[in-house]
N, C-alpha and C positions, 0 to 999 in steps of 0.2 A: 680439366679445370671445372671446379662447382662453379653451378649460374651468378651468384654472386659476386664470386672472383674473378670471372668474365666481365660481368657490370663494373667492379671497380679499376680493373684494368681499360677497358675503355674510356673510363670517366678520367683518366687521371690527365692521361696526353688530350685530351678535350679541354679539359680545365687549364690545362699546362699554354696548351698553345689559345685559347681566349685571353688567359693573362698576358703573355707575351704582345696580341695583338692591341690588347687595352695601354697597355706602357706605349707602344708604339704611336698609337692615335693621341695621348695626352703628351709627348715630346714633338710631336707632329705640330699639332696645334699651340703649344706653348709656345715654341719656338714662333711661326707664326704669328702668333698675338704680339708678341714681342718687337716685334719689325716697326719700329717707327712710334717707338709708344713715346716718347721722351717730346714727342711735336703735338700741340706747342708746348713748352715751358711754363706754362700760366696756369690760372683756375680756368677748368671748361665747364660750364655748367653747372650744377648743384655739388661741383668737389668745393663750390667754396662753401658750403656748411657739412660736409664730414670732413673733409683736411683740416679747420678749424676743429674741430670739435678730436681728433685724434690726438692733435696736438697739445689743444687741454691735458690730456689722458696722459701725455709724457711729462707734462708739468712745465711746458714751454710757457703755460700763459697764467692768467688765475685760473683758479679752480672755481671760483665762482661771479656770475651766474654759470651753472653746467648749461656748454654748447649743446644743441642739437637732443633735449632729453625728449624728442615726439618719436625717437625710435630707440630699439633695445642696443646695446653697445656692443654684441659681438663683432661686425664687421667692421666697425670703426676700430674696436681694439685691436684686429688684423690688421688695419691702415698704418694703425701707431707702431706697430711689432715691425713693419717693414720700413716703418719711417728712422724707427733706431738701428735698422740693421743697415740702411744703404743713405740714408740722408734725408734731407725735408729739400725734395727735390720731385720734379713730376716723375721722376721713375720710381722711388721711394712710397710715392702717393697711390702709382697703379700697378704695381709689380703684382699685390696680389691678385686682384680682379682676372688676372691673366692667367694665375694659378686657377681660379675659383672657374673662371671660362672653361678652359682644358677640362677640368672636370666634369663641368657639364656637357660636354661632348663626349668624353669615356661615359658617365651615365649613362646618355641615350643610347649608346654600342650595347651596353650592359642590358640598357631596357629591350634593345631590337633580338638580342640573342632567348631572351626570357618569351618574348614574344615569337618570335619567327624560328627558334633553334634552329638555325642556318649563320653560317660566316658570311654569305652575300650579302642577304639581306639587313642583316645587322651591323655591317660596316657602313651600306649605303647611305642607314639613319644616322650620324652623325655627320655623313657627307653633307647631306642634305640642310642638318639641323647647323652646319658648321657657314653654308653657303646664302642662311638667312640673313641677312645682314644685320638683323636686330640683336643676334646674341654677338657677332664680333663687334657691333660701336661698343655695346655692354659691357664687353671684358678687359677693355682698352679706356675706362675710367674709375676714377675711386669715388664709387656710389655705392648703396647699399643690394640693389636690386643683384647683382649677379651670386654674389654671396648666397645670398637667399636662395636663389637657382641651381647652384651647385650642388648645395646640402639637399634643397628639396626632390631634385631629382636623384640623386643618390640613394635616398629611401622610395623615393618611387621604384627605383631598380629592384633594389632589394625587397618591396613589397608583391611587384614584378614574379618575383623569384620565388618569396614564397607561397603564391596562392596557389600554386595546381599540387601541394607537396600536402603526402597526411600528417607532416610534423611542422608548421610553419613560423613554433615559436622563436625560433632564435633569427632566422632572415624579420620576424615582424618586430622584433626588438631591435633589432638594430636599425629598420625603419625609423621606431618610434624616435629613437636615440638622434639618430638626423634629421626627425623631420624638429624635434627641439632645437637644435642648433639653426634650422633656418630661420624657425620664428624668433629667436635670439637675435637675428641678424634684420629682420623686419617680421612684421605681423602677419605679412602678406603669406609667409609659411607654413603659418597655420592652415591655409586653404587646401594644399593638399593632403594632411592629416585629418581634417573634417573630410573629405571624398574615402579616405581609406577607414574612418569611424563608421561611415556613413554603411560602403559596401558589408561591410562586416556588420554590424546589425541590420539589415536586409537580410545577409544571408543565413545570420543565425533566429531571424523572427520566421522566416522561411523554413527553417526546419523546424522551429518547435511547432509550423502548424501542420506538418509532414505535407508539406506540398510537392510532388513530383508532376513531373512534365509528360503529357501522353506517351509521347516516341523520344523519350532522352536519349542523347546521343554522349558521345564521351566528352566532345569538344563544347559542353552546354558552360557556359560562366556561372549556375549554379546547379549543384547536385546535392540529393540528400545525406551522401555519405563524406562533403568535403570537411576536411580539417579533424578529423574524428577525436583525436588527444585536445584540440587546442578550445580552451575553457574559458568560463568569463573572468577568472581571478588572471589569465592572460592576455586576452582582450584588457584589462584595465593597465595592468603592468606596462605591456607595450604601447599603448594607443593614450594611455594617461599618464599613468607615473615616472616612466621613462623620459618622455619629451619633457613632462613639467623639470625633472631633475637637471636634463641637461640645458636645459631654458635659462634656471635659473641659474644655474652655474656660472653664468657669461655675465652675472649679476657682480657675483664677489669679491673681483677686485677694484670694483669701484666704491661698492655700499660694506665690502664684509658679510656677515651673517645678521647685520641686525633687518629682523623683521618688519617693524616700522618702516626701514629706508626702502626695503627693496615694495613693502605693499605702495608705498606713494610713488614708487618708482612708476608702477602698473598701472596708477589711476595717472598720472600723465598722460602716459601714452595712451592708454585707451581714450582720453579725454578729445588729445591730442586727432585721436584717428575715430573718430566717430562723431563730430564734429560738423555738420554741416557749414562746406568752406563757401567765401563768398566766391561766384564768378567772375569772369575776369581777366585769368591769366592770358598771354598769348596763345598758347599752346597749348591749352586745354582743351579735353576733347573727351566725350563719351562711351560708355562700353560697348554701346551696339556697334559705332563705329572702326573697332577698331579692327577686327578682322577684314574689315573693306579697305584700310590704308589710306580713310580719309584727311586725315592730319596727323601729319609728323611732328618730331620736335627738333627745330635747330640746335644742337648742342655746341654749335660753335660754326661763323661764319666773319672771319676776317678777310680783307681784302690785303694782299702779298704786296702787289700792283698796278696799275690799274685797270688792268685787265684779267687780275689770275687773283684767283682767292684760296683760303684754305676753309674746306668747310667738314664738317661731322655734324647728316643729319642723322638723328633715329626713326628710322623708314619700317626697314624691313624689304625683303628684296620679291615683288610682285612675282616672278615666275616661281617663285614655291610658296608664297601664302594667297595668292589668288586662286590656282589650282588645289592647294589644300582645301577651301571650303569645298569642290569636289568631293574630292576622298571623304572628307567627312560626311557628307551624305550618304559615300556605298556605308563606312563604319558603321553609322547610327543604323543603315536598313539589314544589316549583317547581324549587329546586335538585338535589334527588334524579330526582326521575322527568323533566320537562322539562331540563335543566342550563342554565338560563339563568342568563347570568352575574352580571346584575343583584341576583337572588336568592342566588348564591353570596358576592358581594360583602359583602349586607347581614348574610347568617349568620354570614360570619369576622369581619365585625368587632362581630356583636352577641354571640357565643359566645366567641370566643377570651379577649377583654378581663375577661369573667364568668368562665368557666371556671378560667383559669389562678388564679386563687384557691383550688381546691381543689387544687391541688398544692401551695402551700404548706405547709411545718409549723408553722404558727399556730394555734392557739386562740383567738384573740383576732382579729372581725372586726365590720366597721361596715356598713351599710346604706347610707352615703355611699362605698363602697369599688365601689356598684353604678352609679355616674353615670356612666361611659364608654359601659356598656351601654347602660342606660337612656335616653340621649340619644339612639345608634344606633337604637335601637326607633323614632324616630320614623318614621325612614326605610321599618320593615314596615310602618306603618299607611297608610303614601303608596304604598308599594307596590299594598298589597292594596286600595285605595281608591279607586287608579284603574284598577282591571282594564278589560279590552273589558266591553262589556254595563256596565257598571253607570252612571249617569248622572254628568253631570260635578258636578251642584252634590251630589250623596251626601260627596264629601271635604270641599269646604264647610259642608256641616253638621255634620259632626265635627269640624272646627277649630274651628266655634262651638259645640259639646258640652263642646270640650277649655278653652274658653275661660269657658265657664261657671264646670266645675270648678275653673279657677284662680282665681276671682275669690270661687267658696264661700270656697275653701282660704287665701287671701290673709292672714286675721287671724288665720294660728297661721304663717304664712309670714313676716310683715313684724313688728317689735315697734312700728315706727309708725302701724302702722294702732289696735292693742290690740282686746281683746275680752272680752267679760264671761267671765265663772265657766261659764255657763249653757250659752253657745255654745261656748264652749271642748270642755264633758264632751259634748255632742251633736257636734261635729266628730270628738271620741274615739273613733271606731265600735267598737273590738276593745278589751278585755281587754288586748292585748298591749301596746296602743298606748300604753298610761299606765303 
């Protein structure tokens, strides 16, 4: 058998059984998310201005003033699609979110296999990213954020995918492609398509000034021979054109094609989101803090009886993002001192997503504003988990750590689970948290 035909024989039952595993981990988790979605029956939190504003979109209500125009309509018009397919009922309201969740847990499998080529390691990272608690309250309401998280990591995958390849256009196009449907879904999408603009001219201003590295090694995150076919007329294709088309796409069935509607469409919302908001809110809280998990946000806290409540807070589960800022230390010193491009991969897209929140002129910021990142994080702890030297079941006992955690944390997570008064203020650790 010629060497080629050997590689594609190999690659085929490789690719054959990742797909298999990917189906498996997004019916895993759907199923999952699903468990109890229907409690409570009410508005939780900010579904009461996208379930309005979906419901606009069915023509339940007037059409005008338009609900909710400070974001773009894709996710809400998923809200509406599942409202007419199952009822205006709270399952109707978050069915998808539940979809759009699972996804973003096959993402990060996808991202962990692109990074680690290994089935260990790459299951591990959605164990992990599944056992945060931030991304299951997220997938279990009809808000915009999870949307946005699905599609954004999606194209992280795929961008994943195609950086170590001499031919990266078609994996960076369908990036682009998705990472437009997240900014469709919110703005906040855009931040990992600016990290993926950003690495690509770096590394194309890098080569044109023929910079090489004393002692390059194979595993360097840039070389002077990467992407050799891929040009700037595909850098703009993928990284511009693509996203704007399918950005706008999620525009026309509300405005049509006329140009007027959809450009005022965009000076809303950027209006809308650049903005400097008054303070204020309860649960407002800032970017430095939020990898610390100093303020959460209640997303619902009713009392059942009088001693047993139902609560959903958005936390995030301490025993994997406290130890994540660890990991993120070896990352960043992996990427600085050794340049492996693994570790460069995981920093851009666990910093850029976080960071570009301080450059906004807002006042006014959430602690769910930090789940892109925080998802990404799972990916340092699989990192740093499975170094040389350290034994293989050490990453498995921190999935079962992480797993603990999430199962403490579950009855301030779930409102169907409920929890007493008692448990409630002892899950409370901080002052800050209540």
């Amino acid at each position: 058998m010629a060497p080629q035909q050997s590689r594609e024989a190999h690659t085929v039952p490789k690719v054959s059984r990742s797909a298999v595993i990917a189906v498996a981990i997004f019916l895993a988790a759907h199923f999952a998310l699903l468990i109890g979605l229907v409690t409570p029956d009410k508005f939780v939190f900010d579904e009461v201005h996208y379930v309005p504003a979906a419901r606009q979109m069915l023509g339940f209500t007037a059409s005008q003033p338009m609900l909710n125009p400070m974001h773009p309509p894709l996710a809400k018009e998923l809200i509406a699609a599942s409202i007419a397919a199952f009822g205006d009922n709270a399952f109707g309201w978050r069915y998808p979110a539940t979809l759009f969740g699972a996804l973003a847990i096959v993402a990060i499998y996808l991202c962990g296999l692109a990074l680690f080529s290994a089935q260990g390691p790459a299951i591990a990272a959605p164990l992990i990213a599944a056992f945060n608690q931030m991304l299951y309250v997220q997938a279990r309401i009809a808000m915009l954020d999870i949307f946005a998280l699905g599609f954004g990591l999606l194209a992280i995958a795929a961008f994943m995918h195609g950086f170590r390849r001499e031919r990266p256009q078609a994996l960076f196009a369908l990036a682009g492609s998705l990472f437009g449907l997240a900014a469709a879904c919110k703005w906040s999408g855009l931040f990992p398509l600016a990290v993926c603009m950003v690495i690509v001219a770096v590394i194309r201003l890098m080569q044109g000034w023929h910079t090489l590295f004393a002692d390059a090694k194979p595993g360097d995150w840039y070389r002077p021979d990467l992407w050799p076919t891929f040009k700037a007329r595909h850098a703009a294709l993928c990284f511009a054109m693509l996203p704007a088309v399918t950005y706008l796409a999620a525009f026309v069935p509300l405005y049509g094609l006329s140009l007027p509607d959809l450009i005022e469409a965009q000076r809303r919302i950027f209006a809308d989101n650049t903005t400097t908001a008054i303070a204020g809110h309860t649960y407002m809280s800032s970017w430095p803090s939020w990898p610390l998990l100093a303020r959460p946000v209640w997303f619902l806290f009713d009392k059942t009886t009088d001693d047993d409540v139902a609560a959903i807070v958005f936390l995030g589960n301490p025993l994997v993002l406290w130890p994540a800022l660890l990991a993120l230390g070896v990352v960043l010193r992996d990427f600085i001192v050794a340049r492996r491009w693994d570790a460069f991969l995981i920093a851009a897209f666990y910093f850029g997503p976080w960071l570009a929140w301080a450059l906004l002129p807002r006042t006014l910021g959430f602690i769910y504003y930090y789940l892109p990142a925080a998802t990404a994080a799972s990916l340092a702890l699989v990192y740093v988990l499975r170094k040389d030297g350290l034994p293989r079941w050490v990453l498995w006992a921190y999935v079962s750590v992480a797993a603990i955690g999430f199962v403490v944390m579950l009855p301030i997570s779930a409102a169907f689970v409920g929890t007493s008064m008692q448990m409630f203020n002892r899950l409370m650790l901080f002052q800050s948290w209540i």
